[in-house]
N, C-alpha and C positions, 0 to 999 in steps of 0.2 A: 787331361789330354789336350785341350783347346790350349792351356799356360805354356805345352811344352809345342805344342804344332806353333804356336805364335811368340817362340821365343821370349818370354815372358815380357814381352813388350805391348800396348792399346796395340789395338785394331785399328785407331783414329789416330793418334796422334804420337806414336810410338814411342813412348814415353817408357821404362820400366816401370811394372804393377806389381803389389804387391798382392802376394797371396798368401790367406790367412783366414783362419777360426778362432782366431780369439775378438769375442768382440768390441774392444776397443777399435780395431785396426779396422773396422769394419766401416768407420765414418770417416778416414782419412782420406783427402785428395788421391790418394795413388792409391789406392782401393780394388783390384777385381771385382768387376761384378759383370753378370752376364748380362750379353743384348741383343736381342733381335736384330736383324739387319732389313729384314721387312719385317717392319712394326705388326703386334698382333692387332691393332686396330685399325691396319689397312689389309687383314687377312694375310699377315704373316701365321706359320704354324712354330711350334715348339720342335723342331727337327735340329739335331746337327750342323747340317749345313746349310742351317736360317742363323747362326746362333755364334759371337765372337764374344772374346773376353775385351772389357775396354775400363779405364779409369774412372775412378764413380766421376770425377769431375766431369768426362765427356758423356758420361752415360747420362747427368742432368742436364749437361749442357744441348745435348742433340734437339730436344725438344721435340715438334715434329716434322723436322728437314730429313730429308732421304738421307741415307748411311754416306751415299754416295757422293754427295754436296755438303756434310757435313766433314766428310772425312778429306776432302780436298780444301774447305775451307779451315780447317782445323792447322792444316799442315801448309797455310799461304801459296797454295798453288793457285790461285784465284789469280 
């Protein structure tokens, strides 16, 4: 649901993601994987609309900068 609401494109950096079960695909730069948008360890919860699809590269890259400084830094809005 979350691939087809966000146009199969990150959440961060609007890049096309790939979406897949085979696990090779699973370590590639363009990668789906799911993310918090408030982190579970600043008391984010596991809900829907806590929760975007992003490229594993941004999902390692976020580290622990807010969604929202990340995702404007990502995309040179800065």
């Amino acid at each position: 649901m979350l691939f087809y609401k966000q146009e199969g494109l990150c959440a961060y950096c609007r890049k096309f993601i790939r979406l897949s079960y085979w696990p090779p695909d699973r370590t590639r730069h363009d990668a789906a994987t799911i993310e918090h948008l408030r982190r579970r360890a600043d008391g984010g919860k596991d809900t829907f609309d806590n929760t975007c699809l992003v490229c594993r590269q941004c999902n390692v890259g976020r580290g622990v900068v807010d969604w929202l400084t990340y995702c404007s830094w990502i995309r040179k809005e800065f």
